[in-house]
N, C-alpha and C positions, 0 to 999 in steps of 0.2 A: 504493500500500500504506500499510496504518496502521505508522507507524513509534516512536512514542511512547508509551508507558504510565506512569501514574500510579496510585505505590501510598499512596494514607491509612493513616499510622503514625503518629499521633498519640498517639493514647490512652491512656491509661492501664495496661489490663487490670486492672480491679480484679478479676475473678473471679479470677484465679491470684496474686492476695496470699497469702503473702510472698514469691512466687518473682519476680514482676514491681516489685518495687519498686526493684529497682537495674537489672534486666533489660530491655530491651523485651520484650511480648510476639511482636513479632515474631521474636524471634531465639530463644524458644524452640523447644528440637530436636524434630523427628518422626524417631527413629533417628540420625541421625548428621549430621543439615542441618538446618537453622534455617528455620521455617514460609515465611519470606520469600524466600528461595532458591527453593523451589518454585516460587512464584509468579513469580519473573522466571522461571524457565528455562522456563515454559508462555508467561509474552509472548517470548520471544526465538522459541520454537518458533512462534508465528503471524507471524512475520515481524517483529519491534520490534526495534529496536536501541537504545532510548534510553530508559533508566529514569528516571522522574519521581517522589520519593519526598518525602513533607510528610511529617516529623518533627517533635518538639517537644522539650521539656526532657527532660534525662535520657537519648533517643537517640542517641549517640553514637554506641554500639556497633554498628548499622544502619550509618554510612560508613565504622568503623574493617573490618567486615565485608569489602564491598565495595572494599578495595583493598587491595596490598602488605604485609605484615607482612614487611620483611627481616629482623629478627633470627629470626622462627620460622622462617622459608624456609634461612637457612645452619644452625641446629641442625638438621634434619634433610634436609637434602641430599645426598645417595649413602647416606641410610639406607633401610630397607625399608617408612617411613611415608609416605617424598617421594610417591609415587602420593595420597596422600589431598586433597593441594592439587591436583590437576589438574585437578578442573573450576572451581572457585572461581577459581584463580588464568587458567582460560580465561574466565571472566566477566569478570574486571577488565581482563584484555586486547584484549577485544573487544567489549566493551559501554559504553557511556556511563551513565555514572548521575549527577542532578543532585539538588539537597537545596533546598528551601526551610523554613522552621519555620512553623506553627500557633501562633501564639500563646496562642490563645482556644480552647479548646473547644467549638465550637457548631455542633455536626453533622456529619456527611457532606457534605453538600452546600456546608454553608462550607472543608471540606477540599477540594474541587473546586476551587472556586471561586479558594482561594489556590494553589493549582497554575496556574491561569492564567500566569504569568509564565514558568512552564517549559515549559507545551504550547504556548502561542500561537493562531493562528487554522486549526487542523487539526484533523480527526479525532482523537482517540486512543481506546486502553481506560483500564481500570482495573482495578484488582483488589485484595481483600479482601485479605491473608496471613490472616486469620483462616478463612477460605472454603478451605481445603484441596481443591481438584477433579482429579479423575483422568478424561479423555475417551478413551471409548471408540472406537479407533484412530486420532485425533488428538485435542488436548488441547483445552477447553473455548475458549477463547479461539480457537483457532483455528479451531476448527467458527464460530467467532461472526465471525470477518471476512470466511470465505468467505461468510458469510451476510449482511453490510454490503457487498463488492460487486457483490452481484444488487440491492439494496435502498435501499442510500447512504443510511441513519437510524440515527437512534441505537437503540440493543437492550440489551432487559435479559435476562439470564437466568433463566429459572424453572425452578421444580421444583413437583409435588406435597407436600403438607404437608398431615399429620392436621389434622384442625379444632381440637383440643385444642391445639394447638400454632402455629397461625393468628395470633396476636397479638403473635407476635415478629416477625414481616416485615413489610415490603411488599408488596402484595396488587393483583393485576391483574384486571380483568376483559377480554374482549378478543371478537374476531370471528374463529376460526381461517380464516388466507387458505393453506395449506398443512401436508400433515404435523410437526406441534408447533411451528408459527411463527403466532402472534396479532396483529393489530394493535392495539393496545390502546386501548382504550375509556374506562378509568376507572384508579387506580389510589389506592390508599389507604395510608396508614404505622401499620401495630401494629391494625389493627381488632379489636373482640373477635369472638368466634368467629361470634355470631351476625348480624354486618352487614358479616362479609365478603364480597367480591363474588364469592368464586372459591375454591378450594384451589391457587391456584397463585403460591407466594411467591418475590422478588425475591430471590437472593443474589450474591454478591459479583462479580460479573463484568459486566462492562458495555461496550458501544463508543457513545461521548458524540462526538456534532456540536459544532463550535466554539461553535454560538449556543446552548450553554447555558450558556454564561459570562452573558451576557444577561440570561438568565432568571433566573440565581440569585442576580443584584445586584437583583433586584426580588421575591424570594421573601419573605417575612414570616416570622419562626420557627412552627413547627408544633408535631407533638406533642414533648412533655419540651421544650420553649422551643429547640429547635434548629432551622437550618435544614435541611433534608427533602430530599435527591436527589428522591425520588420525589414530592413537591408540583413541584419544577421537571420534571421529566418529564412531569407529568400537563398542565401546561402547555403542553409540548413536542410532547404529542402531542394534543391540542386544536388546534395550528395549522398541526399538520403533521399527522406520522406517527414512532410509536415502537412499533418492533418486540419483543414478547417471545419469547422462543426456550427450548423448553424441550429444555435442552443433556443429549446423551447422554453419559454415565459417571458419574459416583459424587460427592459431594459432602460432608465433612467437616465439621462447626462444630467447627473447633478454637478456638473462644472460649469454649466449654466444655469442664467437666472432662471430663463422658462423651466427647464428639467429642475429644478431643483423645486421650483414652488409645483410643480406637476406631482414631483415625487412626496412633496408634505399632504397636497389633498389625497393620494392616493394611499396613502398610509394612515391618515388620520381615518381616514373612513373604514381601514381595515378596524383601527388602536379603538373606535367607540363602538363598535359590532362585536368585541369581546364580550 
């Protein structure tokens, strides 16, 4: 089993200025949990036990999250709030979370990359907190590993995406070898609408083979002078095979303002139907 996940929380968030400037975006709330929560308790749901998290300046508040607050825990202890710590404080008690920092800003892929020291020579995922996903009757990530042990490659997830809206991803072209499972053929980072290869764009969810540590000490910056997950992919499966999966349930870009107030009503209406 994949047992490791790496989440890239570097960033900035400049779209949510001035709410992000002392804040992580990742710890901004969808209803009453902080974007980043989600995204672990969807890797714990596919089997991970061991949080892998590249932060950088400013994130603090990402490890002060993920462990013990004794003074708030005795202020409200045998009151009628104490129920609100019970799953947080079950994440910190049974899950591993490790911290490395990003020093440099310079892509996704160099965010991988400096995660190495925490994954090692294994499998893991990954996953966006900006990528808000809801899978339909198990959660995205875990439709993705049962689908890594028929396959044993690395897999990205896709989705449909207007053309109009094509040059904010990464874009696959592929050979479907089963119902929404591609092997892919080409892929490209932000192309414009008209030399895209496909409507079918990368988002936040990934399960990455160890040798793409490899590949991404030898990748060159791409587009916006970064280095490119998806240029070390395109590589990855040029001499192997990389699986794209286009994962069942819902998908959020809470790295924007619309996705992100979309993702609060849609969760608020699940959080008052309890």
């Amino acid at each position: 089993m994949i047992k490791k996940c790496l989440f890239p929380a570097a960033g900035y968030g400049t779209r949510f200025l001035p709410a992000t400037k002392a804040i992580p975006k990742e710890m901004l709330p969808i209803v009453n949990k902080p974007l980043i929560q989600y995204g672990v308790e969807e890797a714990i749901e596919a089997g991970m036990d061991t949080m892998a998290i590249i932060t950088g300046r400013g994130k603090r508040a990402i490890e002060d999250h993920f462990d013990i607050s004794y003074e708030l825990e005795h202020q409200i202890k045998g009151t009628s709030k104490e129920h609100l710590l019970h799953d947080i404080r079950n994440l910190v008690e049974n899950y591993t979370f490790t911290y490395t920092r990003q020093k440099q800003m310079k892509g996704l892929g160099h965010a991988v990359l400096v995660g190495e020291t925490l994954i090692g020579s294994e499998p893991f995922g990954v996953v966006l907190a900006d990528d808000l996903c809801e899978g339909e009757g198990k959660g995205v990530l875990a439709q993705m590993v049962e689908l890594f042990m028929k396959y044993r490659t690395s897999i990205v997830a896709v989705m449909e995406v207007e053309k109009s809206k094509i040059s904010k991803y990464g874009v696959i072209s592929g050979k479907e070898i089963e119902d929404g499972v591609f092997m892919v053929q080409d892929m490209i980072e932000k192309p414009k609408p008209e030399e895209a290869p496909s409507n079918l764009a990368v988002i936040g969810r990934y399960i990455l083979t160890p040798d793409i540590f490899d590949i991404l000490r030898e990748t060159k910056p791409g587009t916006g002078g970064e280095i490119q997950l998806t240029d070390a992919l395109k590589v990855q499966a040029q001499k192997g095979m990389v699986i794209a999966y286009k994962f069942k349930g819902k998908r959020f870009d809470c790295g924007s303002v619309e996705g992100f107030v979309e993702a609060t009503n849609y969760f608020y209406q699940k959080f008052t139907q309890k």
